[in-house]
N, C-alpha and C positions, 0 to 999 in steps of 0.2 A: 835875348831875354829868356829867363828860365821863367815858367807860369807853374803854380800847383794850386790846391786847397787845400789850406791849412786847417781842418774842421769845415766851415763854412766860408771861411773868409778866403777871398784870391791873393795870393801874394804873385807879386812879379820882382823877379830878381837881375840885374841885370850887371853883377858882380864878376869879375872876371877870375877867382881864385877858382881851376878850375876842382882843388883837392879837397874842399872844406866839405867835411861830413855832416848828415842831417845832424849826429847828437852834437856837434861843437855850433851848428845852426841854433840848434832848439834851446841848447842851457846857456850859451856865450851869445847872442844877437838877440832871442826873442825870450829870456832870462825863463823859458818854460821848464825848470828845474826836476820837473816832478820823474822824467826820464835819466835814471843815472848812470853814470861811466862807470863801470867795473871791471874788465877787464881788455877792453879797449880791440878786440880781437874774435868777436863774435862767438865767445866762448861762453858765457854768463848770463847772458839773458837779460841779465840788469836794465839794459837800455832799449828792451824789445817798444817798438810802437806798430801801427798797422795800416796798410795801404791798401787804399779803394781803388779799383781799376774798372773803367766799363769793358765789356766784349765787345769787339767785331760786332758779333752778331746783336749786339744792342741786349742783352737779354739780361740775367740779373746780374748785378756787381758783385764782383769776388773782394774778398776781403781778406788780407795774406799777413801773416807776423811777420817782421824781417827783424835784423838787428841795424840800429841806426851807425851805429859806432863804426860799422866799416863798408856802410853806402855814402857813395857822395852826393850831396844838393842835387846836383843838375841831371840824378836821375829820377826826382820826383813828377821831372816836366809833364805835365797832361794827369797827374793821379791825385788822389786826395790821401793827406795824411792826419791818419788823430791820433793824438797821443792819451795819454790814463789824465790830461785836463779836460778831455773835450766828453768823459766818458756819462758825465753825472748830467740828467736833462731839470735843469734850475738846481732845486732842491733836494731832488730827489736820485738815490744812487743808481747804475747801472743793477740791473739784475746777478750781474756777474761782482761788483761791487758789494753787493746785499749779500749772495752769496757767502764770499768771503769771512765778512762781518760776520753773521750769521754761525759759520764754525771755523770761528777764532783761525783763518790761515793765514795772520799776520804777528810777526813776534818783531824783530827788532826794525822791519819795515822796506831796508834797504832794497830787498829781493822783490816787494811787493809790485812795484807800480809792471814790472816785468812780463809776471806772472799772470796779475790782470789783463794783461795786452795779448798775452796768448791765449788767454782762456775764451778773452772776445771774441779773438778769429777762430779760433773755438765754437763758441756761440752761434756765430752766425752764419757757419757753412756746416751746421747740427742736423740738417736733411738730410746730410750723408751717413747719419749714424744711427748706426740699430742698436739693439738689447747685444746682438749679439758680437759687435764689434764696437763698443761702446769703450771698455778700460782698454783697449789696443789703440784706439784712437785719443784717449785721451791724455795716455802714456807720450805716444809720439808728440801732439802738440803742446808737451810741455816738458819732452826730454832735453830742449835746450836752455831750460833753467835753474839755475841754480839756487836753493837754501843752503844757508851757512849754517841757521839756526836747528837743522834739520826736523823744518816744521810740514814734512811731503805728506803726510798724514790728512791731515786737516784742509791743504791746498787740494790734495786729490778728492774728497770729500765734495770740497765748493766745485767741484769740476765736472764731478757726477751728477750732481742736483742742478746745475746749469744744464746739462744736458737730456736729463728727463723730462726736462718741463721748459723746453725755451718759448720765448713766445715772442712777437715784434715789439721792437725798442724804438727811439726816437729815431736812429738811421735808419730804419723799414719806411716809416713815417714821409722819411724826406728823398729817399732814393730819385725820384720822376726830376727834383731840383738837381740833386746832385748829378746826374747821369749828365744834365743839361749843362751845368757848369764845366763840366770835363770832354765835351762832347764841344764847347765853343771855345774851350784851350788846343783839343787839339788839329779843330779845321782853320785856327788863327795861323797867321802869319812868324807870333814869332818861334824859334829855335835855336837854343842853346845861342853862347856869347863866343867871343875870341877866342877861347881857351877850351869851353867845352862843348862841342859838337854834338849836333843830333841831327845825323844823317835820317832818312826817310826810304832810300833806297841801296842796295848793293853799289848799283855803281855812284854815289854820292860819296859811297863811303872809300870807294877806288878815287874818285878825286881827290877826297883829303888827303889821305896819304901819297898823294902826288904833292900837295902844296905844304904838308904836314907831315914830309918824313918821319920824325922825329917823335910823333904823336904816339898816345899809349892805346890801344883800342882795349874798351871797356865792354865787360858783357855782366854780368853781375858783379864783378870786383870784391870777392871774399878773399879774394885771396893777392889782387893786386893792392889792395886798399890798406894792407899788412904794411906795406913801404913806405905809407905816411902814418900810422899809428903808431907802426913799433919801429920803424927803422928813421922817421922823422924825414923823410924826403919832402921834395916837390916836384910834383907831376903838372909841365907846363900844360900840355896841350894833352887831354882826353878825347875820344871817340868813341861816344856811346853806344852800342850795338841793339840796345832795346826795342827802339823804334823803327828797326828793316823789315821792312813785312815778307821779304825773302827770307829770312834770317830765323823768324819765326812760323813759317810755315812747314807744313805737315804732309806728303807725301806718300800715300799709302796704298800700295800693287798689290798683283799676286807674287811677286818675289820679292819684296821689301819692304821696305820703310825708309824712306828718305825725310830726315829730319832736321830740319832749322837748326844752326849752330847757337842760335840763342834762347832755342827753349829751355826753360828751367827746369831744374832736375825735379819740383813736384810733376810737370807737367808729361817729364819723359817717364817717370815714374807710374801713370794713369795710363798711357800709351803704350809699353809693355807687362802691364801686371798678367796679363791675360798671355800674350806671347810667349814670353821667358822671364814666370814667377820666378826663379833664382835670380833673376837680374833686382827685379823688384824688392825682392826680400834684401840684397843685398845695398839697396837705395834708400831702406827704410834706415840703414847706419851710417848713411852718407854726412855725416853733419847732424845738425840740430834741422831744425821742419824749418826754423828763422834762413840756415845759412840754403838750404834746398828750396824754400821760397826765391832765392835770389841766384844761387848759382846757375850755369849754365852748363850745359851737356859739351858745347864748342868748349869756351873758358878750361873745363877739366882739361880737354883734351890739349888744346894747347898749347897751353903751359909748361906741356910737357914735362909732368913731376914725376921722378920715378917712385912716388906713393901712394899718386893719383888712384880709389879706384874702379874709376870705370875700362881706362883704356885695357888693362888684362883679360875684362870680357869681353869686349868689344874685337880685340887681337883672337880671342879664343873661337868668337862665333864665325871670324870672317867679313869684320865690317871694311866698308872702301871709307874714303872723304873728299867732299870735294872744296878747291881753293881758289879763288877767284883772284884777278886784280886787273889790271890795263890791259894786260892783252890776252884774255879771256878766262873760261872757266876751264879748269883739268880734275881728272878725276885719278885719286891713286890709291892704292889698300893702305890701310893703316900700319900693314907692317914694313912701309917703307916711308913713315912719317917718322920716326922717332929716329936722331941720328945719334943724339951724345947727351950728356947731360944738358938739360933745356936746352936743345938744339933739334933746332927741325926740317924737313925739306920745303917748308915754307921759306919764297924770294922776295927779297926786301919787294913793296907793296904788294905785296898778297898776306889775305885774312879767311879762315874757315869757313865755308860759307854751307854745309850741310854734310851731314853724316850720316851716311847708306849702310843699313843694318838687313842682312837679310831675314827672311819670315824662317821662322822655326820649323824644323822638318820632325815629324813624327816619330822617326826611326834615329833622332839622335838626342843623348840627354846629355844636358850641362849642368854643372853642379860647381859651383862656386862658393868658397871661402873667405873669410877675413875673419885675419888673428891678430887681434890687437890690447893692450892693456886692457881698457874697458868696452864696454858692450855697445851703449850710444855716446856719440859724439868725441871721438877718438880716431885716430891716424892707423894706418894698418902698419904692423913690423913684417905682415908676408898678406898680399893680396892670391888667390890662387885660383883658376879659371881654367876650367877641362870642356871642351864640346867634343862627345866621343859616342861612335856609334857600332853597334858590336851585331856580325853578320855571319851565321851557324858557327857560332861560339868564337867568331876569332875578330880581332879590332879592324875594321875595314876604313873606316876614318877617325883622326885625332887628331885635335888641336887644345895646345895648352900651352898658357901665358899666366906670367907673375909678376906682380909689383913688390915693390921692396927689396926685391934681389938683385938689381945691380942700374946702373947709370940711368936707365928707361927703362921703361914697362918693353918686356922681356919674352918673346916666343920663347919655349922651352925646346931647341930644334932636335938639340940629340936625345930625347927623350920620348920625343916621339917618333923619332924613328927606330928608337929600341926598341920599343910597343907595336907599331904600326906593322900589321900582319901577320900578329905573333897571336899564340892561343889566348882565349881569353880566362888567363885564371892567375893566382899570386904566385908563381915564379918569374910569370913576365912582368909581372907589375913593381916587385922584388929589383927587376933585373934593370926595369925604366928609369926607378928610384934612385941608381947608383949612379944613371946618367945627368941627374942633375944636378950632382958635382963639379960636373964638365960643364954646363949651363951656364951656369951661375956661379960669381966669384963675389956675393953680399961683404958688405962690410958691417962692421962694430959702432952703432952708434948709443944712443939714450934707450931706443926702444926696442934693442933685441944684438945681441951677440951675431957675427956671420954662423956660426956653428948650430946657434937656436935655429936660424932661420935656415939654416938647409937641412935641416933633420924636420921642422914645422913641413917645407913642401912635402919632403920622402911622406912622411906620415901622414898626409892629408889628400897627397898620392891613393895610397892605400886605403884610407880613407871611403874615399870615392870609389874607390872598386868594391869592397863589402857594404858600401850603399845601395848600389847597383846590382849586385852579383847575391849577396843576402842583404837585402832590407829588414829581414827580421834578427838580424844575430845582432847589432847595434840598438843601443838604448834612441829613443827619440831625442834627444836634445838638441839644442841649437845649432847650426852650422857655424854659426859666428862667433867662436868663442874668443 
């Protein structure tokens, strides 16, 4: 049985499809229309609604945008979901609704109910927002929406005025019920049906896939969920990852970070800002805030895409990972998890089970890139990830990894050992650049030329060294272009 709240009410679901998305849930079974399908792909926003989760620690409810369209049902179990019907309390509109109304950020409609849903989750995690990070935040949670009508004017306006002046809505009102309804779904008995699983522990999740070869394991599914959207599969048997309290958990020494393969990338995102802001800065272009609500830090990585981009810093800094399955936990560097295109040293039942990033050392700077078509919500054509520390003028340590250049996210090997002990000034940097020729053999696709894409590293190469070397001869602009 799958349990949620739908707004107030309890649904129990005990349906065995295990592929059926909340949006084919909400407009095809409970005809709640008002969330629309538009590009079926987590692109659009169109079908944005918002999920209530309580804490561990019992403390206030988070409240997250996601897109429906490419979450499935059976990962609602235990959360509450409201969509832009539940938003008006009787008669009267949400503030974020009045908003709106207010300055006209509605034109032919389609975009709205979306827009609204983000603004909410918006709305109500506005504690976080000052005068002074105010349009950076409201930019992000509503870079993964789209107007056709090109009405961003008006919608950023109702965005701003929501967030000057928020104040408690009918869900502040009712949080101590809500807490309680989701707090006796998930000390209940039931879990997931035949088809979709909801493990509770690691090794739970080691026995499925003993009895469930065949099963798909699910962590945020942005990107597995694509196979029934756009490719029209059916995924018999799912393994939701959500609910492993190993999986999500947080580990943090004087030499690392050891973290849950199913923390979500806002969440790894809070967890490094302070550590390695490059990493950070570069999570803020990870997707839309809907798809980093959901995604997972594991999921990126083992998927093993070679466009993915975390693995290239992750490769750059030095992270390990560890793999679990029946006959126990191993731990290995990430530069010997990536074997071929999506292939990995992961053996049949084994699944991610944490990712060992070590603490930032003082005496080494990372700097990382992504060059992509556009700025938010966009695939990278070269992901590009340098940790290099420079000791009476000459390179004593380097590490540098790229996505988009060739079958997997890619150490640059001969590159850095071009570099690695050489003076630190542009003829060896010159000299590195020619190395990753030899690196890298990129191909021609939709989003960049092989030829663009190794002339973008050389260049971004270099780059980095008059960031580094003169921070003041470069204009400030974005890294991310």
């Amino acid at each position: 049985m799958i349990e949620f709240l739908l707004n107030d009410e309890l649904v129990q679901i005990s349906a065995d499809k295990a592929n059926l998305t909340v949006l084919d849930y909400l407009r095809e079974i409970r005809h709640l229309s008002g969330t629309k399908e538009g590009c079926a792909s987590g692109d659009c926003g169109a079908c944005t609604a918002v999920l209530v989760e309580a804490r561990d620690d019992n403390s206030d409810l988070t409240y997250r945008n996601f897109n429906t369209c490419i979450t499935f049902l059976g990962t609602l179990h235990g959360k509450k979901l409201v969509t832009i019907e539940h938003l008006k309390n009787g008669d009267t509109l949400h503030p974020v609704q009045q908003a709106m109304v207010n300055h006209h950020g509605s034109q032919c409609g389609f975009c709205t109910p979306g827009f609204v849903m983000s603004m909410f989750s918006l709305y109500k995690n506005s504690a976080n927002i000052t005068d002074r990070n105010s349009s950076q935040k409201i930019e992000e949670y509503l870079a993964g929406n789209l107007c056709r009508c090109t009405g961003y004017r008006p919608i950023l306006d109702a965005a701003r005025d929501i967030t000057s002046a928020s104040h408690p809505d009918q869900f502040s009102a009712t949080e101590n019920q809500t807490r309680a309804g989701l707090t006796e779904i998930n000390t209940g008995k039931n879990r997931g049906t035949n088809h979709f699983h909801l493990p509770q522990s690691a090794d739970a999740v080691c026995e499925l896939l003993v009895d469930y070869p065949e099963a798909r394991l699910l962590g945020g599914g942005t990107d597995l969920a694509l196979e029934v959207t756009q490719h029209l599969e059916t995924l018999k048997h799912l393994i939701y990852l959500g609910s492993v309290k190993e999986l999500q958990s947080t580990v943090i020494t004087d030499e690392h970070y050891e973290i849950g393969a199913a923390v979500s990338l806002v969440q790894f995102d809070e967890l490094m800002a302070e550590e390695y802001p490059e990493l950070s800065a570069l999570l803020k272009r990870f997707g839309s805030r809907q798809i980093r609500n959901t995604g997972t830090i594991g999921g990126n990585i083992a998927n093993a895409s070679p466009i993915g981009d975390l693995p290239p810093v992750l490769l750059s800094i030095g992270s390990s990972i560890t793999l679990q399955g029946k006959s126990g936990i191993r731990t290995i560097s990430l530069d010997d998890f990536f074997i071929d295109y999506r292939q990995t040293a992961m053996q049949p039942g084994e699944f991610l089970r944490s990712v060992i990033i070590p603490r930032n050392s003082s005496n080494r700077n990372l700097k990382v890139y992504k060059v992509s078509k556009r700025i938010d919500d966009d695939i990278s054509a070269v992901c590009f990830s340098c940790c290099i520390e420079i000791v009476d003028h000459k390179v004593s340590h380097v590490r540098i990894a790229c996505g988009g250049m060739a079958a997997i996210p890619k150490r640059a090997f001969q590159c850095e050992q071009s570099i690695s002990g050489k003076p630190w000034d542009m003829k060896s940097i010159k000299n590195a650049g020619l190395a990753i020729d030899r690196d890298f053999n990129p191909i021609d696709d939709v989003r960049a030329s092989a030829s663009y894409r190794k002339e973008v590293a050389r260049n971004l190469l270099e780059r980095m060294y008059l960031e580094l070397h003169h921070p003041d001869s470069l204009t400030q602009v974005s890294h991310y272009e």
